[in-house]
N, C-alpha and C positions, 0 to 999 in steps of 0.2 A: 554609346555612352553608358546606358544600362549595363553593358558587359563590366566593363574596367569598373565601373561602381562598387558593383559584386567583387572585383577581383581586386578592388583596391579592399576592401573591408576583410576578404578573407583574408591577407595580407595580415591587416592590422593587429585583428583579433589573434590568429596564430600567436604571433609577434608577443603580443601581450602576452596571453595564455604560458608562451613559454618561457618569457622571461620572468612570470611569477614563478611559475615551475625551475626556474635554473636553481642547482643544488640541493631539490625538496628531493626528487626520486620520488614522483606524485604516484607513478603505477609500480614503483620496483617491488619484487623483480618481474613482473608480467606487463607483459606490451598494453597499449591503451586498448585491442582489443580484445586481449583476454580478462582484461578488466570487465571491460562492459561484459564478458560472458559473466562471469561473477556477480555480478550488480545485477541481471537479469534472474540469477538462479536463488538473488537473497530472494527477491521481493516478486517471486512466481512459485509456491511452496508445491506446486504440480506442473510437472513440465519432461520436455525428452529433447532429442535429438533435433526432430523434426518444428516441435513447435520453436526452440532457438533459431535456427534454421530461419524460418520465416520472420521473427522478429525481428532479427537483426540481420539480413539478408547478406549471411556469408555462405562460402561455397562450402558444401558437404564434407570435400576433402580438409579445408582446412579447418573445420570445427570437430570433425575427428580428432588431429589432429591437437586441438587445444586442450578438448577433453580428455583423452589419453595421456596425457601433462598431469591434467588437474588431479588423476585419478594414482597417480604415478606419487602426487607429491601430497596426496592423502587428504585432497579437498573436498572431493565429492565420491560417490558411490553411486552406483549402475544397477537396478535389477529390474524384473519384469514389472509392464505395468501391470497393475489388476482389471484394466479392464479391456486390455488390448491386449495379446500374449506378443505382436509383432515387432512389440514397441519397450524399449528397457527407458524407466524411469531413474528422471537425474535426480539426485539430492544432495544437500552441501552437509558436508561432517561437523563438527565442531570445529577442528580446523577451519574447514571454509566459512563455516561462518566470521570466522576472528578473523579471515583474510578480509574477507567481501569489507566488516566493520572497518576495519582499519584501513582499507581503501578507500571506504567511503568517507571515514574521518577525515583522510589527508583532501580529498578532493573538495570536500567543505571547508576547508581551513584556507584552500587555494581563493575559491570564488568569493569567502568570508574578508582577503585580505584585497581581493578584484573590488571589495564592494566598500571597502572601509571610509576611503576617501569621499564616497561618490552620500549626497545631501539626503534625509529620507524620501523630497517630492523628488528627485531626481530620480532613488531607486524606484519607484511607481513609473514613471514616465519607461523607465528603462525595462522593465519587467512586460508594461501595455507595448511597446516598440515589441520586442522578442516575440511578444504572442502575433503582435499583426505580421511578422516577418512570415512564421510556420504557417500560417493560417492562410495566407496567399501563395506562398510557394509550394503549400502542400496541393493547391487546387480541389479542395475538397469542395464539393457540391452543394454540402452543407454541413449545420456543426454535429449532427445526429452522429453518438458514438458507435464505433466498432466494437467489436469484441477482442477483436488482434489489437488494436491501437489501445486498449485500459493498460496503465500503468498502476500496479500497488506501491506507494512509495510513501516514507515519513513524512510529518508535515511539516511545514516551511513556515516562514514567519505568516502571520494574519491564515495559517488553514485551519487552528482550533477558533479563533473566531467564529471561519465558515461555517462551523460546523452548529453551533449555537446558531447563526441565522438560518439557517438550512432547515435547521430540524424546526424552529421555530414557524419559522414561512409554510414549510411542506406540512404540518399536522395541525394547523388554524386552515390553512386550503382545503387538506383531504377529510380530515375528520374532526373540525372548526374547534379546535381544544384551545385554552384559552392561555395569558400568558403565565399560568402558574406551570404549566410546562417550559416553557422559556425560562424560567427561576429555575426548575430544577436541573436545566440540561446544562445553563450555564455555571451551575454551582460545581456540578458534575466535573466541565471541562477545567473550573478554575482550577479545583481541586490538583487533578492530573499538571496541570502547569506551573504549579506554586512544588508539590511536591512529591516526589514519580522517581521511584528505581527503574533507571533505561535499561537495565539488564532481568527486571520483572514484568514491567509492565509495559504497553507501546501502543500505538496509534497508528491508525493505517490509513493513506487516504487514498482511491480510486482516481486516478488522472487519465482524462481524454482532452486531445486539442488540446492539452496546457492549460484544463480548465480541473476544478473537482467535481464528480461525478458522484462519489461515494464515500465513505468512512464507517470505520467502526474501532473501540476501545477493548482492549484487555489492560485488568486492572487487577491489584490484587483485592481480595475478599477479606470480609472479615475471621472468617471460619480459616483455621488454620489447613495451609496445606490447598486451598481453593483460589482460584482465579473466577472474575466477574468478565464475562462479555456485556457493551455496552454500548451503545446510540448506533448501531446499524440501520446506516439507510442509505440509501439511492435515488439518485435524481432519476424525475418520469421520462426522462425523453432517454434514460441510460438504464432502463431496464428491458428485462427479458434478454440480458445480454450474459448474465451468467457473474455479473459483477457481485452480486449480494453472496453470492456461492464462495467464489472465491473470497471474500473478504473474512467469513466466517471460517473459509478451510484456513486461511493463514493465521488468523486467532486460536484455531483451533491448533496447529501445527507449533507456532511459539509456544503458547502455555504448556505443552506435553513435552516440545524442547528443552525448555528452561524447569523442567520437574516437578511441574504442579499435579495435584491428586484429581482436582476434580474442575470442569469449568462449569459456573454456573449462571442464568441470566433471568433476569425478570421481563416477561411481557403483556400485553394484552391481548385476547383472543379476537380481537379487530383487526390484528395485524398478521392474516390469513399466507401474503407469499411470506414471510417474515418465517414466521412458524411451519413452515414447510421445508426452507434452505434447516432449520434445526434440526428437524428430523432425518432428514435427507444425512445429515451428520451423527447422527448416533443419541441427539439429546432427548431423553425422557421428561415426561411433562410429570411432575410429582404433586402438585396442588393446583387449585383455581380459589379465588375468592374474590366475591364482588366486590365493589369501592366507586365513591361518586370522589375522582380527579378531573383536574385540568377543567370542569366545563362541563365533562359527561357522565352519565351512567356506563361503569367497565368493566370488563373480569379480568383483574388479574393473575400471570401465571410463573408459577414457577420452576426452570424448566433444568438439569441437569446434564452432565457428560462427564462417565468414567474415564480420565485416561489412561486409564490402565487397562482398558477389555483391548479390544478388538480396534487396530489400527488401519485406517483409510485406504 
């Protein structure tokens, strides 16, 4: 009975899935799995052969072969890595970026017109079902993130929310700051959602198990020609997984994309791994000054990146 259940649903959904899809041309012209390789190579700004490979467990010969396409029709480019000589690093051109966007637009427009009819407590019901589905059939032991299973992906409806409770919750926990930080994060995000050039500025949110793990903000500055990184953080039970690293390399990779001169960020010297993923990146600390915020006695700091020196 459990079998046909499954096979009746997969069924259905197909069904569905493609009669929204009839006459859209959702992947053209690349099959739905060279899509996903695209979707993979926007929102992983460090990656190769190998690590696709295991993400998306296709067979060697045929990802060669997709890539050898992509590279053909001026999507991505191939060179050594820097830190592996064995291993040539993927990256997506400006082309491929327009492709991956434009892929991604249509397949949002798809599930946007999947979802139109459906009530807003309906879509919650429907979102908690999806996650109990993965969550069970993945058999995971428990919900503690991987490293291979983080997804970097734009946020969805209700993840800038998260992201104001998150930071709220995690820094009254860790370092008991009070809610005039909650004012400011939220003023922060309203900001970005009221009013935000998509093709300047963007949001990133770390996904494991279908839950967020992580996020962080590039925004533009006020200083001409500068980009601000902002509210990086990570959930405790999803660090030391290398999430905070990558979240900052793909901030760092957009803003130098999209042609900004410098990125800059403000922090506190409390926030020890925080200030370490920066340096690890090239950013220099250029001032300190003390200030009693949020609740505490703190040093804040101000920390910069050339993007013009020296590339990753």
């Amino acid at each position: 009975m459990t079998v046909e259940e499954i096979r009746s649903f997969n069924r259905f959904y197909t069904n569905l899935i493609g009669a929204l899809d009839h006459g859209r041309h959702l992947h053209a012209p690349y099959t739905l799995t060279e899509s996903r390789v695209l979707y993979e190579l926007a929102h992983a700004p460090h990656t190769d052969a190998a690590g696709l490979r295991a993400e998306l467990s296709l067979d060697s010969g045929y990802l060669s072969r997709i890539l050898t396409r992509f590279e053909k029709d001026g999507l991505i480019e191939r060179m050594p890595s820097p830190t592996d000589t064995r291993r040539r690093r993927i990256t997506l051109t400006d082309s491929g970026r327009r492709t991956a966007g434009l892929l991604d637009e249509r397949s949002s427009e798809t599930i946007g017109s999947l979802l139109a009819p459906v009530p807003p407590d309906d879509r919650l019901r429907l979102v908690e079902a999806m996650r109990e589905i993965r969550g069970i059939l993945s058999a995971a032991p428990s919900r503690t993130p991987r490293a291979e299973d983080v997804l970097l992906r734009e946020p969805g409806p209700g993840d800038l929310g998260w992201i104001v409770q998150r930071n709220a919750a995690l820094y009254t926990a860790e370092f008991g700051w009070n809610t005039d930080y909650e004012g400011l994060v939220a003023r922060i995000v309203a900001d970005f959602a009221e009013d935000h050039d998509p093709h300047l500025e963007r949001v990133w949110i770390a996904e494991s198990d279908g839950r967020p793990v992580g996020c962080v903000m590039c925004v533009r500055d006020e200083a001409p020609g500068a980009a601000r990184l902002r509210l990086l953080l990570v959930e405790p039970d999803a660090r030391g997984l290398g999430i905070g690293d990558r979240l900052v390399g793909a901030c760092v990779a957009f803003a130098r994309g999209v042609g900004y001169r410098e990125l800059v960020l403000w922090t506190n010297d409390i926030l020890g791994s925080a200030r370490r993923i920066y340096l690890r990146h090239g950013f220099v600390l250029l001032a300190e000054k003390p200030h009693r915020s949020f609740g505490a006695d703190l040093v804040g700091q101000d920390w910069r990146l050339d993007l013009h020196g020296v590339r990753e």
